[in-house]
C-alpha positions, 0 to 999 in steps of 0.5 A: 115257750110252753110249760107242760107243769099243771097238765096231770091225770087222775085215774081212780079205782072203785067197786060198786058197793063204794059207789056212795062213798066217793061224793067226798072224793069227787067233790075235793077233786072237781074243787082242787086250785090246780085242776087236773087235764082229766079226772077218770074214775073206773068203777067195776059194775055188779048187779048193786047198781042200777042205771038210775045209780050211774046216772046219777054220778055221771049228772052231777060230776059231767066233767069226770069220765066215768068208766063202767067196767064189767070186770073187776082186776083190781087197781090194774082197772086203770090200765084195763080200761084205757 
């Protein structure tokens, strides 16, 4: 019999001018013992950030889903985005 006990996502909100601000987040997510199935991230873009800054996040953390949304509502992004 297959146990379904560790299979979890996590769904995370954000905007762009705390796009910096996640590194400690991030990293204590990507280390946690019991790894989650998905680690998703919504971030809504604005004119603050640049290809260079998505890039970046999206390199350093490949096993995160990055969401780059053009449309901010708020914590109801998670549903939005999927």
């Amino acid at each position: 019999m297959s146990t379904n006990i560790n299979k979890f996502i996590i769904h995370l909100t954000s905007i762009s001018s705390r796009f910096f601000e996640l590194e400690d987040t991030l990293q204590s997510l990507v280390k946690q013992t019991i790894k989650a199935q998905m680690i998703i991230i919504s971030i809504f873009i604005d004119t603050k950030v640049d290809n260079t800054m998505k890039n970046m996040i999206q390199n350093k953390y490949p096993s995160i889903h990055i969401q780059f949304l053009d449309k901010d509502m708020g914590p109801s992004s998670k549903v939005y985005a999927q």
